[in-house]
CHARMM-style PDB file with segment names, atoms N, HN, CA, C and O in Angstrom:
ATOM      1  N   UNK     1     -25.381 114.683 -45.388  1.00  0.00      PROA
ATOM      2  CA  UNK     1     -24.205 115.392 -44.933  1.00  0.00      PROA
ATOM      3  C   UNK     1     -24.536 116.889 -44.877  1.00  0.00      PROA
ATOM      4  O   UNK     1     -25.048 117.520 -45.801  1.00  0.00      PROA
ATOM      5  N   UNK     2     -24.225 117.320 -43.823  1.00  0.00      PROA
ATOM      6  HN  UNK     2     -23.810 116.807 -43.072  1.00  0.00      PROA
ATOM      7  CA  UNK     2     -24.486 119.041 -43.802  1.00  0.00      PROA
ATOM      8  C   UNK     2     -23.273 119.724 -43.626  1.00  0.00      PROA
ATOM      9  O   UNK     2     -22.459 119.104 -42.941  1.00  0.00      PROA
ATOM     10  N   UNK     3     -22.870 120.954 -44.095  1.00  0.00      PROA
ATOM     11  HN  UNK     3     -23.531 121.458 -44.651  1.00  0.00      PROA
ATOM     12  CA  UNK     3     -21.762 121.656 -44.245  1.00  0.00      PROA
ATOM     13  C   UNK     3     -22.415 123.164 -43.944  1.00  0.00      PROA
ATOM     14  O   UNK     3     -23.307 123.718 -44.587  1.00  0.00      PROA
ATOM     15  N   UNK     4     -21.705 123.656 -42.779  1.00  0.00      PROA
ATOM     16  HN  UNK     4     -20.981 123.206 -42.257  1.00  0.00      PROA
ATOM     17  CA  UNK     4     -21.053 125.081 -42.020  1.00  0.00      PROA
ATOM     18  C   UNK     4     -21.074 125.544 -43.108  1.00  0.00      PROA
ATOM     19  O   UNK     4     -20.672 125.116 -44.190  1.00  0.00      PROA
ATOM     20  N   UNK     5     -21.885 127.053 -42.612  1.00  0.00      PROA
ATOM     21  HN  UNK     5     -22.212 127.401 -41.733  1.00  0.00      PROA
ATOM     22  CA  UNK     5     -22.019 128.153 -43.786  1.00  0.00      PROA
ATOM     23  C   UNK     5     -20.825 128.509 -44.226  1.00  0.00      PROA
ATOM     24  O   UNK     5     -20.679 128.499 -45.448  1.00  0.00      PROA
ATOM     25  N   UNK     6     -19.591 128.939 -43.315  1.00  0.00      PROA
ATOM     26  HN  UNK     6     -19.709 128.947 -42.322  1.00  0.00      PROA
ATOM     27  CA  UNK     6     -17.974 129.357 -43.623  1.00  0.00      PROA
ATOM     28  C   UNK     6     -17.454 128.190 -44.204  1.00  0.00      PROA
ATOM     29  O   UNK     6     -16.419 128.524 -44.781  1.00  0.00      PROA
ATOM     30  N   UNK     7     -17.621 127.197 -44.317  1.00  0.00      PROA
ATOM     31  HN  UNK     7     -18.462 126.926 -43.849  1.00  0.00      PROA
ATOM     32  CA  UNK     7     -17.310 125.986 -45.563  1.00  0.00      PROA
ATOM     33  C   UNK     7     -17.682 126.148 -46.670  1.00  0.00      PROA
ATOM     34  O   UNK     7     -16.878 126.084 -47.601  1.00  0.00      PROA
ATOM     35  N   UNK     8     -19.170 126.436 -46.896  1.00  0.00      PROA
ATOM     36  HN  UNK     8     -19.823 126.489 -46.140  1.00  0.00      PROA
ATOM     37  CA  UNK     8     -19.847 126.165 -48.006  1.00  0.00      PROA
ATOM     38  C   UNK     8     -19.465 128.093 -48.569  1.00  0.00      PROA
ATOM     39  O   UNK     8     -19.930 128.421 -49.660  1.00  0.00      PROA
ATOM     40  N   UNK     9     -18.798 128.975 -47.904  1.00  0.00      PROA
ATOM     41  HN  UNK     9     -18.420 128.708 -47.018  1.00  0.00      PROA
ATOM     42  CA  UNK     9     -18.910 130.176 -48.226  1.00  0.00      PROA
ATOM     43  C   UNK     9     -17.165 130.319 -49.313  1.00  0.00      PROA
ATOM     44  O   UNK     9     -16.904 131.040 -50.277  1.00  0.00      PROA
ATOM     45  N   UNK    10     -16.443 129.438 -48.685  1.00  0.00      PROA
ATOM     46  HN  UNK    10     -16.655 128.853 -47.903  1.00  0.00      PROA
ATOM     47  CA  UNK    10     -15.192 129.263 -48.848  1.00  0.00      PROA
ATOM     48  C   UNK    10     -14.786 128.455 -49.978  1.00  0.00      PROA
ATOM     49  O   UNK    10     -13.796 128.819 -50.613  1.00  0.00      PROA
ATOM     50  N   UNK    11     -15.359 127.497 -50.292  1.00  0.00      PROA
ATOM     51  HN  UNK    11     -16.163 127.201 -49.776  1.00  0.00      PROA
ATOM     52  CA  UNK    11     -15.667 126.493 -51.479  1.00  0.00      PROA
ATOM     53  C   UNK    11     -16.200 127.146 -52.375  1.00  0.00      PROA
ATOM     54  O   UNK    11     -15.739 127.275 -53.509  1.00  0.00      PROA
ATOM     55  N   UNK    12     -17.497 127.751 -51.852  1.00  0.00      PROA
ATOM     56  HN  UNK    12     -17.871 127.646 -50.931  1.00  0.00      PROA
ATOM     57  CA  UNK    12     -17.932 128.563 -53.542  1.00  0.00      PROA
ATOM     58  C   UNK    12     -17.142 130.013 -53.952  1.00  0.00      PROA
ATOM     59  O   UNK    12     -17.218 130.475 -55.091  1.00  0.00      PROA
ATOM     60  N   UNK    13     -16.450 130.595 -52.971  1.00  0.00      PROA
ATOM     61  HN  UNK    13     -16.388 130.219 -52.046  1.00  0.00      PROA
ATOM     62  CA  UNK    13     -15.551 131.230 -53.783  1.00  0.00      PROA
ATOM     63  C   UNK    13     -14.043 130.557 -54.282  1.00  0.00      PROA
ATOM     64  O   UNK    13     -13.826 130.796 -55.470  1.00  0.00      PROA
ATOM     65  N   UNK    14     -13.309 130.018 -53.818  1.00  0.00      PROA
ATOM     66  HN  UNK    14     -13.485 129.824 -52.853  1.00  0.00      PROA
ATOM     67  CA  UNK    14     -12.315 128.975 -54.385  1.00  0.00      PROA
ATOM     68  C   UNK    14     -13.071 128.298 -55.902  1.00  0.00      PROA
ATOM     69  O   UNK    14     -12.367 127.792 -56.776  1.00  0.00      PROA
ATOM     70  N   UNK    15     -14.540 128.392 -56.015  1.00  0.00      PROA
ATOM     71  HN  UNK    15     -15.111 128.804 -55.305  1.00  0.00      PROA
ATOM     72  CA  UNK    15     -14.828 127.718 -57.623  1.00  0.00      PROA
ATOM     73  C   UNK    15     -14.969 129.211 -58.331  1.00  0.00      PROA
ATOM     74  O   UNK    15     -14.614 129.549 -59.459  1.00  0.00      PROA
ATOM     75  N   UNK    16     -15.523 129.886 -57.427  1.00  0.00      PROA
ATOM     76  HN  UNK    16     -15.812 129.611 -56.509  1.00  0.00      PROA
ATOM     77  CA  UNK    16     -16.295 131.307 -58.289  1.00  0.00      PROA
ATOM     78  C   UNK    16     -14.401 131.780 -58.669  1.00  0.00      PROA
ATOM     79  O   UNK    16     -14.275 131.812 -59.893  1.00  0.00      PROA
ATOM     80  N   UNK    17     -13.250 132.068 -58.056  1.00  0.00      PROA
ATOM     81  HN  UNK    17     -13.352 132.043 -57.061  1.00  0.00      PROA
ATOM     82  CA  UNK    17     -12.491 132.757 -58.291  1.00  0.00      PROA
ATOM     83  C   UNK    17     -11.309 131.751 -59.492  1.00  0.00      PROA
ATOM     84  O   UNK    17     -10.384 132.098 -60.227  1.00  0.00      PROA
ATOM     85  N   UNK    18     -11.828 130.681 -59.238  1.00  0.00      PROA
ATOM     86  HN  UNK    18     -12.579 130.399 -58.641  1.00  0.00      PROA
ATOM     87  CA  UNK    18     -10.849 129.842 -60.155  1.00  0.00      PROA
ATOM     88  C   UNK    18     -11.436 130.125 -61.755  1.00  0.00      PROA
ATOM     89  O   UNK    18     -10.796 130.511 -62.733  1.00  0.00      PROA
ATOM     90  N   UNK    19     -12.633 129.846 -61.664  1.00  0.00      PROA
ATOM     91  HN  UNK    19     -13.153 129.532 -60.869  1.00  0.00      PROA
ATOM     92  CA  UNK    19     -13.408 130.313 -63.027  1.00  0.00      PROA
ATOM     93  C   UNK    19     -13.178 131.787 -63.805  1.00  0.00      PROA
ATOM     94  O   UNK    19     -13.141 131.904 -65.030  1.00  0.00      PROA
ATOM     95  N   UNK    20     -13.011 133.020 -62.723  1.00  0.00      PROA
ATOM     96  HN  UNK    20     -13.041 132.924 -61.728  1.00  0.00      PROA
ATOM     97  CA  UNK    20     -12.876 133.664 -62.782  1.00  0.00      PROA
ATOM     98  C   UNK    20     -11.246 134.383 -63.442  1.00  0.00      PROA
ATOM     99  O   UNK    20     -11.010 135.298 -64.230  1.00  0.00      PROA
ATOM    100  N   UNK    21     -10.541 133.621 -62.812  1.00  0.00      PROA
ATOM    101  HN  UNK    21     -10.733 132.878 -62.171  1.00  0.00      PROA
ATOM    102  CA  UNK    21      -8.967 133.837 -63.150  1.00  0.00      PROA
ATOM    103  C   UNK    21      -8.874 133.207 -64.600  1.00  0.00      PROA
ATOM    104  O   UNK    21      -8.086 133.706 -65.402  1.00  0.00      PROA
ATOM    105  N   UNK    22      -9.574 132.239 -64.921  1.00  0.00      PROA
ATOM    106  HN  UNK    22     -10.215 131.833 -64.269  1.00  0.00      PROA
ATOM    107  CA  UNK    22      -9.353 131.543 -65.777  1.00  0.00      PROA
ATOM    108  C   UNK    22     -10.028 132.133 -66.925  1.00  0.00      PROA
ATOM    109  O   UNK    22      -9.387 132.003 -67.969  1.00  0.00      PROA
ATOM    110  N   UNK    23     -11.063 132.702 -67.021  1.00  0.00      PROA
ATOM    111  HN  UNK    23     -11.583 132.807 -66.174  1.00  0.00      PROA
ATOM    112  CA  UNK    23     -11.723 133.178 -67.871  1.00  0.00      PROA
ATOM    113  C   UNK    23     -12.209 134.515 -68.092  1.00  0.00      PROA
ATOM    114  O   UNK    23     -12.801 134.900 -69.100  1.00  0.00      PROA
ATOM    115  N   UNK    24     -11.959 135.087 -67.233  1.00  0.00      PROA
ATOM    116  HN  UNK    24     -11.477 134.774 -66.414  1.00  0.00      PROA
ATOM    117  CA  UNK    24     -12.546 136.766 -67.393  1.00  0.00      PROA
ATOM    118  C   UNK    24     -11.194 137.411 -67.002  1.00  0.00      PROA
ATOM    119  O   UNK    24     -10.702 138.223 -67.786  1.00  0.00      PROA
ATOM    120  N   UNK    25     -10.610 137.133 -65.944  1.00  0.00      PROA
ATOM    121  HN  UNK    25     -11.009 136.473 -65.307  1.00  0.00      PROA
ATOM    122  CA  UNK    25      -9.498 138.557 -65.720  1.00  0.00      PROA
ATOM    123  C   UNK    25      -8.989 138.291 -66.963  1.00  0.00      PROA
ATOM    124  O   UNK    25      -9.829 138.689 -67.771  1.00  0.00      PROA
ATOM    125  N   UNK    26      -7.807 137.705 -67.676  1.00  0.00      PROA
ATOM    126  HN  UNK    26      -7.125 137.383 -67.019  1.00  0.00      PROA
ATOM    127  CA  UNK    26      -7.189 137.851 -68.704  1.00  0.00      PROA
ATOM    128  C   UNK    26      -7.744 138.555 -70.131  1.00  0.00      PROA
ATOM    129  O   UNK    26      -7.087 138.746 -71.155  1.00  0.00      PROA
ATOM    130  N   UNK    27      -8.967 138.835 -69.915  1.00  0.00      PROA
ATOM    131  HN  UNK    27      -9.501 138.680 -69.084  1.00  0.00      PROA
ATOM    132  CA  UNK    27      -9.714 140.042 -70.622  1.00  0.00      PROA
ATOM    133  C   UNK    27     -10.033 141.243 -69.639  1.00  0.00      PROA
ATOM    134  O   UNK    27     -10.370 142.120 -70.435  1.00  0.00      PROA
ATOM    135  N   UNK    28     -10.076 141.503 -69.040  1.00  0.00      PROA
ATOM    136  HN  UNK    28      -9.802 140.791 -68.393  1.00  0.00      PROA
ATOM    137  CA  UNK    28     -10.413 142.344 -68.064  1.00  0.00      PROA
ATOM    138  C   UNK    28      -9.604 144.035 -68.344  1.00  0.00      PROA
ATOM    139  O   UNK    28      -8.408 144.214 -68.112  1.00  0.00      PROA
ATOM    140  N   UNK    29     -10.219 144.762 -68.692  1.00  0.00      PROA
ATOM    141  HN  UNK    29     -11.190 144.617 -68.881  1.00  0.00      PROA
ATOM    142  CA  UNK    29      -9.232 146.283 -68.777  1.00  0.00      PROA
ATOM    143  C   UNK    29      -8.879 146.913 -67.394  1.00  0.00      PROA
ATOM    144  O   UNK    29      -9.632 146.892 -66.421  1.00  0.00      PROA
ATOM    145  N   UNK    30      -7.301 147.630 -67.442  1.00  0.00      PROA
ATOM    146  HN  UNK    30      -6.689 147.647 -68.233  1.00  0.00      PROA
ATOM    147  CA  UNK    30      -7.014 147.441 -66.336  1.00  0.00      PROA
ATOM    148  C   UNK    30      -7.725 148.834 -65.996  1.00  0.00      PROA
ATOM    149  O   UNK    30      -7.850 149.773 -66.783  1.00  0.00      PROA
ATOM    150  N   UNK    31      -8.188 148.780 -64.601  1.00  0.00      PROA
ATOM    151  HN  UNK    31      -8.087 148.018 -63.962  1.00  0.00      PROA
ATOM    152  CA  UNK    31      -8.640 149.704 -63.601  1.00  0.00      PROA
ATOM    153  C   UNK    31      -8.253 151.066 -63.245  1.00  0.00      PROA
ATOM    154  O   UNK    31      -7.073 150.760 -63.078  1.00  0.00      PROA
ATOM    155  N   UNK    32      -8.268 152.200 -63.013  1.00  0.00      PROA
ATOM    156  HN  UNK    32      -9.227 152.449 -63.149  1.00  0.00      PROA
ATOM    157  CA  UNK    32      -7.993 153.469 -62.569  1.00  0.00      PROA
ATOM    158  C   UNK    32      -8.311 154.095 -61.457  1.00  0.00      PROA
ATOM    159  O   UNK    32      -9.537 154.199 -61.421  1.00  0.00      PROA
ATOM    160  N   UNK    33      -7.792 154.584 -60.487  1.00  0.00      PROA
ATOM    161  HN  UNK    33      -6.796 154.499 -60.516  1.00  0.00      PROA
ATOM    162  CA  UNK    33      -8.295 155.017 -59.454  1.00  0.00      PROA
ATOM    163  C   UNK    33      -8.164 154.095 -58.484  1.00  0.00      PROA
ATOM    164  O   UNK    33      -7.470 153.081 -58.554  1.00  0.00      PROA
ATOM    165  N   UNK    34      -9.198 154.638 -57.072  1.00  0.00      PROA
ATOM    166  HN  UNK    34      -9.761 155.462 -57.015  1.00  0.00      PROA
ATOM    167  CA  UNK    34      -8.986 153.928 -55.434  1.00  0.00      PROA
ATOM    168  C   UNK    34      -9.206 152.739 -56.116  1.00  0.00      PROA
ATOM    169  O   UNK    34      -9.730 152.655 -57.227  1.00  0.00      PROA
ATOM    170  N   UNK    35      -8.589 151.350 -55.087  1.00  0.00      PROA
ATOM    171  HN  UNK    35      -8.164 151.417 -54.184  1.00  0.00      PROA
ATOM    172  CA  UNK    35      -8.438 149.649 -55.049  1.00  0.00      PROA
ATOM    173  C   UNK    35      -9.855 149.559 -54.551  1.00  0.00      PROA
ATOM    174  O   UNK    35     -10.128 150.155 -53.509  1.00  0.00      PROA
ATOM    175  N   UNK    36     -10.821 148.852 -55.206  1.00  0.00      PROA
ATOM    176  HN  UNK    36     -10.599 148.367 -56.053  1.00  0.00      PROA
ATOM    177  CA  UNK    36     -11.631 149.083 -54.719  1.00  0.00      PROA
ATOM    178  C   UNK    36     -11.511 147.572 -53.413  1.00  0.00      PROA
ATOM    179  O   UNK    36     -10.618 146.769 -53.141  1.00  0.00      PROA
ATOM    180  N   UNK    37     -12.912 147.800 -52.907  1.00  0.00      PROA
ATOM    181  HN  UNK    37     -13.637 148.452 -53.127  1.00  0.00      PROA
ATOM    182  CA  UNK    37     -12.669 147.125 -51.372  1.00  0.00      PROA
ATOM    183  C   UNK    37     -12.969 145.611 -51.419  1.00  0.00      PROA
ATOM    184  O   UNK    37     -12.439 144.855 -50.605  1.00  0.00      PROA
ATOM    185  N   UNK    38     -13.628 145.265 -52.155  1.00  0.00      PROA
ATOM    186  HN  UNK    38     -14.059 145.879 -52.816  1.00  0.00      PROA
ATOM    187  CA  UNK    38     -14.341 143.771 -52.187  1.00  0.00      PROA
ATOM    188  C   UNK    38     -13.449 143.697 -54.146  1.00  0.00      PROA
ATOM    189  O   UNK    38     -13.342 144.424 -55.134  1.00  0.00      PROA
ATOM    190  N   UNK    39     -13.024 142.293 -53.674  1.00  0.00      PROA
ATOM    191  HN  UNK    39     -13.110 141.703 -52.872  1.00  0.00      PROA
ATOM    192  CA  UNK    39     -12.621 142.179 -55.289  1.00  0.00      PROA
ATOM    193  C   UNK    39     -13.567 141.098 -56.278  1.00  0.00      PROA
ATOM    194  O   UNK    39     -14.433 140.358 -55.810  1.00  0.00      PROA
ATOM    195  N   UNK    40     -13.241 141.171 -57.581  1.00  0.00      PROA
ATOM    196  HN  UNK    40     -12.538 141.772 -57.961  1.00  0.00      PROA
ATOM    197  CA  UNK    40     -14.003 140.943 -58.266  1.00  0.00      PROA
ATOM    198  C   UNK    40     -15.082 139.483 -57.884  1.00  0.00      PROA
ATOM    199  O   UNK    40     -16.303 139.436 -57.729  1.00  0.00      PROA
ATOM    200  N   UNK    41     -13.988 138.350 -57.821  1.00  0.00      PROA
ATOM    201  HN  UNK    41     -12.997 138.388 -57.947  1.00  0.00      PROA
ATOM    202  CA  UNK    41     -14.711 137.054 -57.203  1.00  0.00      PROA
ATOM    203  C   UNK    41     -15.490 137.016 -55.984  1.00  0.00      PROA
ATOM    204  O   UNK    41     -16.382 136.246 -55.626  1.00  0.00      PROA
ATOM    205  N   UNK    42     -14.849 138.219 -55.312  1.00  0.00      PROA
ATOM    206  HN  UNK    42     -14.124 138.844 -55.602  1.00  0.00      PROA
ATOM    207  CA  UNK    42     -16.000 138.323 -54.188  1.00  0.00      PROA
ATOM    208  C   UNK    42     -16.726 138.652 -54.288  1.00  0.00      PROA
ATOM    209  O   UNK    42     -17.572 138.082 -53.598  1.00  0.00      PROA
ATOM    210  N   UNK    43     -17.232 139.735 -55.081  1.00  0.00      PROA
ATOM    211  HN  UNK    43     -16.546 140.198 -55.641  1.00  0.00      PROA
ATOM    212  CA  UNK    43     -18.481 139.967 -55.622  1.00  0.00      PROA
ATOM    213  C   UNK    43     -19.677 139.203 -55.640  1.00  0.00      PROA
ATOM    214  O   UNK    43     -20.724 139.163 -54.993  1.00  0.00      PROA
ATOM    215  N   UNK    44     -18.901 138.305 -57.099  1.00  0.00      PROA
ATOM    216  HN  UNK    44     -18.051 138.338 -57.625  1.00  0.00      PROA
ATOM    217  CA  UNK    44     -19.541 137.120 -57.702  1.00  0.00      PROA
ATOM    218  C   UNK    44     -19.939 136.137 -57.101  1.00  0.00      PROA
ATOM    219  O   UNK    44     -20.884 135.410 -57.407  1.00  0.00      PROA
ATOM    220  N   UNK    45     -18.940 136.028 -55.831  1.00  0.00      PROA
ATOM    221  HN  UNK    45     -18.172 136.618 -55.582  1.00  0.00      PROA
ATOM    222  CA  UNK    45     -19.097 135.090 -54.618  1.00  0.00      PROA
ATOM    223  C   UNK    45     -20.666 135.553 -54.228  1.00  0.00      PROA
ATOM    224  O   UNK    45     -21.676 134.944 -54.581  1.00  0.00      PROA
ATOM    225  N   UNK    46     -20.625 136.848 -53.370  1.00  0.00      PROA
ATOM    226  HN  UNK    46     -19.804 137.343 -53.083  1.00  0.00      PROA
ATOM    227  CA  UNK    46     -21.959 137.157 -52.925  1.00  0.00      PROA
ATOM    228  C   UNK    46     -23.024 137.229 -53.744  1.00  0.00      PROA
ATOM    229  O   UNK    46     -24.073 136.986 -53.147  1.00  0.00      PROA
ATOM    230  N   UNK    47     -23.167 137.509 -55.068  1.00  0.00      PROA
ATOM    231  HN  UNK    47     -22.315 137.705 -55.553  1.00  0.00      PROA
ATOM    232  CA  UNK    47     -24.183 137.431 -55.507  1.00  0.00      PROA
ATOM    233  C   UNK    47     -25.028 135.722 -56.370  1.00  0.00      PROA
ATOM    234  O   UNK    47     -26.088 135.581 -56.980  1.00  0.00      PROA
ATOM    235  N   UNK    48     -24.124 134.910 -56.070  1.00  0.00      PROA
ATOM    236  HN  UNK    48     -23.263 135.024 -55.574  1.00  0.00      PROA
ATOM    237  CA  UNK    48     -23.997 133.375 -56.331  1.00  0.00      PROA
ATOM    238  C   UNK    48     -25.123 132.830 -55.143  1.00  0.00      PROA
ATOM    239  O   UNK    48     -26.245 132.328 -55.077  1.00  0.00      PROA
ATOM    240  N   UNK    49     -23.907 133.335 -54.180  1.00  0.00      PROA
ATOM    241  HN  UNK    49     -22.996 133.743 -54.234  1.00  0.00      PROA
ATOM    242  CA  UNK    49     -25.089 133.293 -53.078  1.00  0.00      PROA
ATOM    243  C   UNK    49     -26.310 133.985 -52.429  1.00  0.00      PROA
ATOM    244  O   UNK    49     -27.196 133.515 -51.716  1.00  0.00      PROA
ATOM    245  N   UNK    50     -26.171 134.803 -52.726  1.00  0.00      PROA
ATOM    246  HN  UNK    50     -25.451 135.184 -53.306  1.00  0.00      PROA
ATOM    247  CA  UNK    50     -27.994 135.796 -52.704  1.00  0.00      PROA
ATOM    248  C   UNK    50     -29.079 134.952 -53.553  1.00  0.00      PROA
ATOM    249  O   UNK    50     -30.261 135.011 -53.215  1.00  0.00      PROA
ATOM    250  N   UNK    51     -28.647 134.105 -54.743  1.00  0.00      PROA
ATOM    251  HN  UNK    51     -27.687 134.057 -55.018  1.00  0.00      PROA
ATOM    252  CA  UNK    51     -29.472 133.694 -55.259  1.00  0.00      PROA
ATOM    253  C   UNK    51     -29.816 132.239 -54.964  1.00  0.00      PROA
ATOM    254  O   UNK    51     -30.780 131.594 -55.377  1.00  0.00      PROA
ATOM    255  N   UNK    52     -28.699 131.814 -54.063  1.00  0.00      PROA
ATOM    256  HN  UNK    52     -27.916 132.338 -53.728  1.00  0.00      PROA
ATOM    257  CA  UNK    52     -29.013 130.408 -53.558  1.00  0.00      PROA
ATOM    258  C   UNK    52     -29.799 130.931 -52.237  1.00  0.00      PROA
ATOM    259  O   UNK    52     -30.580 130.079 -51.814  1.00  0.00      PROA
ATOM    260  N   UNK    53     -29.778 131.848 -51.667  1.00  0.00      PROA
ATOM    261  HN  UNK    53     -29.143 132.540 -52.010  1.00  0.00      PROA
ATOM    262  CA  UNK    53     -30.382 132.056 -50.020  1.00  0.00      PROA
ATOM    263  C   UNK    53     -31.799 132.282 -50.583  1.00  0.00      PROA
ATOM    264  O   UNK    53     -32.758 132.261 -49.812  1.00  0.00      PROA
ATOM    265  N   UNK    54     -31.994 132.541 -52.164  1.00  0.00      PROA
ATOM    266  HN  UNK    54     -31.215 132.559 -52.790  1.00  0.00      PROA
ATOM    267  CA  UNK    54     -33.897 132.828 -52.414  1.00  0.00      PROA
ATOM    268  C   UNK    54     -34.724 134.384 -51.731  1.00  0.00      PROA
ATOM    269  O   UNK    54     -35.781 134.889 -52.109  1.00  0.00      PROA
ATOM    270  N   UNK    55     -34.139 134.671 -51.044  1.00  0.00      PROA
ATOM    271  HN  UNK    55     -33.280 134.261 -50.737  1.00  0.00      PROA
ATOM    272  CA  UNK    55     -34.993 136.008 -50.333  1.00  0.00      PROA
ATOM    273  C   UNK    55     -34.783 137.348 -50.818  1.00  0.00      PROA
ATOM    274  O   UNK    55     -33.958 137.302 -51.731  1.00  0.00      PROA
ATOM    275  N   UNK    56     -35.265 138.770 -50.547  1.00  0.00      PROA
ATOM    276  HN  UNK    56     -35.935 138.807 -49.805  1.00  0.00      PROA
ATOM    277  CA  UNK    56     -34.932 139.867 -50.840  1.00  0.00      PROA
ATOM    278  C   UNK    56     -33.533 139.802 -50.978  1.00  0.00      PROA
ATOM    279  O   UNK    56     -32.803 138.858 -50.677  1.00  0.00      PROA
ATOM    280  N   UNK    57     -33.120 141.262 -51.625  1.00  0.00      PROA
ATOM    281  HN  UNK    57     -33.713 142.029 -51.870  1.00  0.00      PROA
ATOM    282  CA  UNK    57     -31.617 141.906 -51.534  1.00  0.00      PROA
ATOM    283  C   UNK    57     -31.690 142.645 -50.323  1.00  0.00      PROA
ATOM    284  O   UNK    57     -30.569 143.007 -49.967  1.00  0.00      PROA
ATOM    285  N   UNK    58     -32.845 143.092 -49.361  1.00  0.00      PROA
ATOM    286  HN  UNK    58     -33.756 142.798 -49.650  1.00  0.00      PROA
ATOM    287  CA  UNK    58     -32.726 143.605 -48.057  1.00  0.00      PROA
ATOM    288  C   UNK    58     -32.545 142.598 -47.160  1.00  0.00      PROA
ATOM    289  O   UNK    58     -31.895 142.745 -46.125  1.00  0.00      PROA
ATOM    290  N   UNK    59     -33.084 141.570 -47.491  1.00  0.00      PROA
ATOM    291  HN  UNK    59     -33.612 141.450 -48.332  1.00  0.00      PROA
ATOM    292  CA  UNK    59     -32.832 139.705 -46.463  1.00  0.00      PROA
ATOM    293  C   UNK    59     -31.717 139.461 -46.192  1.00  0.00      PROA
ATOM    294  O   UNK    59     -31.261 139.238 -45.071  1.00  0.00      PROA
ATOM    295  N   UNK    60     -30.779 139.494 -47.919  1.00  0.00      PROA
ATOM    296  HN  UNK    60     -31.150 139.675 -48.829  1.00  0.00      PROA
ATOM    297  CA  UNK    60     -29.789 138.922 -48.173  1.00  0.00      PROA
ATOM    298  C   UNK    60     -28.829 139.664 -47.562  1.00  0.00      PROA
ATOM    299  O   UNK    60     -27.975 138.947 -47.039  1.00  0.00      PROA
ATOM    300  N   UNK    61     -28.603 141.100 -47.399  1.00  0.00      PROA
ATOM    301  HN  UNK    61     -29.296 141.683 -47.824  1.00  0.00      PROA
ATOM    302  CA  UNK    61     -27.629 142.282 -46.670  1.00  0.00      PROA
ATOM    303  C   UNK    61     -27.988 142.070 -45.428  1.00  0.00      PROA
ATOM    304  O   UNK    61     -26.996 141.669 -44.819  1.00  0.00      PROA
ATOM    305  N   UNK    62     -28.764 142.126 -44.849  1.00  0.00      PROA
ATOM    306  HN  UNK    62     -29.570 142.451 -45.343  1.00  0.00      PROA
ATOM    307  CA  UNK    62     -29.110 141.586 -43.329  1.00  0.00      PROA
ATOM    308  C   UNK    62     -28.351 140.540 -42.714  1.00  0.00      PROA
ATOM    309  O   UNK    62     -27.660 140.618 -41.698  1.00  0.00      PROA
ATOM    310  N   UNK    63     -28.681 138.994 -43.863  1.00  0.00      PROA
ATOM    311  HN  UNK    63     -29.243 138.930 -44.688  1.00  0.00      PROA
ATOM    312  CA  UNK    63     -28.009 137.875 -43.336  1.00  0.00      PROA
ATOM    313  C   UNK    63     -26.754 138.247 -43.447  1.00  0.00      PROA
ATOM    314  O   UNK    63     -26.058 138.008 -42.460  1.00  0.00      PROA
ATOM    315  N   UNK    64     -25.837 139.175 -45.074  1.00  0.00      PROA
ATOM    316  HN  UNK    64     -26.402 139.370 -45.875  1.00  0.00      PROA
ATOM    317  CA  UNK    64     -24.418 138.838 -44.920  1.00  0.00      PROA
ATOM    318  C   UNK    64     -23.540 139.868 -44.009  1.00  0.00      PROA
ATOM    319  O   UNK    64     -22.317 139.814 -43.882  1.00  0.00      PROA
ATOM    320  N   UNK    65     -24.414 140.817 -43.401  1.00  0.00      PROA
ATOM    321  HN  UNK    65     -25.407 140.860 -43.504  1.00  0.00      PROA
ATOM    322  CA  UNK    65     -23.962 141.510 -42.219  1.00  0.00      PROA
ATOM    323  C   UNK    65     -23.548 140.568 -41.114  1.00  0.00      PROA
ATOM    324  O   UNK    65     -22.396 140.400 -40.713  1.00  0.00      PROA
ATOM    325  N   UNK    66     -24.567 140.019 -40.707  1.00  0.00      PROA
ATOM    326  HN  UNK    66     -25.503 140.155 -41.033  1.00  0.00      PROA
ATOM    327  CA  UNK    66     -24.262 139.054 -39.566  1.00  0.00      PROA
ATOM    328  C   UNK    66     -23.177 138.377 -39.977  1.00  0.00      PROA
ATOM    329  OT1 UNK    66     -22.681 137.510 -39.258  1.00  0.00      PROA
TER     330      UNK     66
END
């Protein structure tokens, strides 16, 4: 079975942000200043996946540009 990158991109943040709500924000100190632009699970999202894609951090910004 093969699964579309925007599937498989969408699924692992729906796990990365559920984990996330569940276990880290409710410790989390609250923030000051500009919202920043990418939020926390998204982050975690991208860097989940930088390490499943295997290549540079210049590879990996390349591919998630596109």
């Amino acid at each position: 079975m093969t699964v579309d990158l925007d599937t498989f991109l969408v699924a692992l943040y729906t796990i990365v942000d559920e984990l996330y709500q569940r276990h880290v924000a409710p410790h989390r100190p609250v923030r000051r200043g500009r919202r920043a632009e990418l939020s926390d699970s998204e982050v975690l999202t991208l860097l989940v996946c930088e390490q499943w894609h295997g290549r540079s951090e210049r590879g990996f910004l390349r591919f998630a540009c596109r």
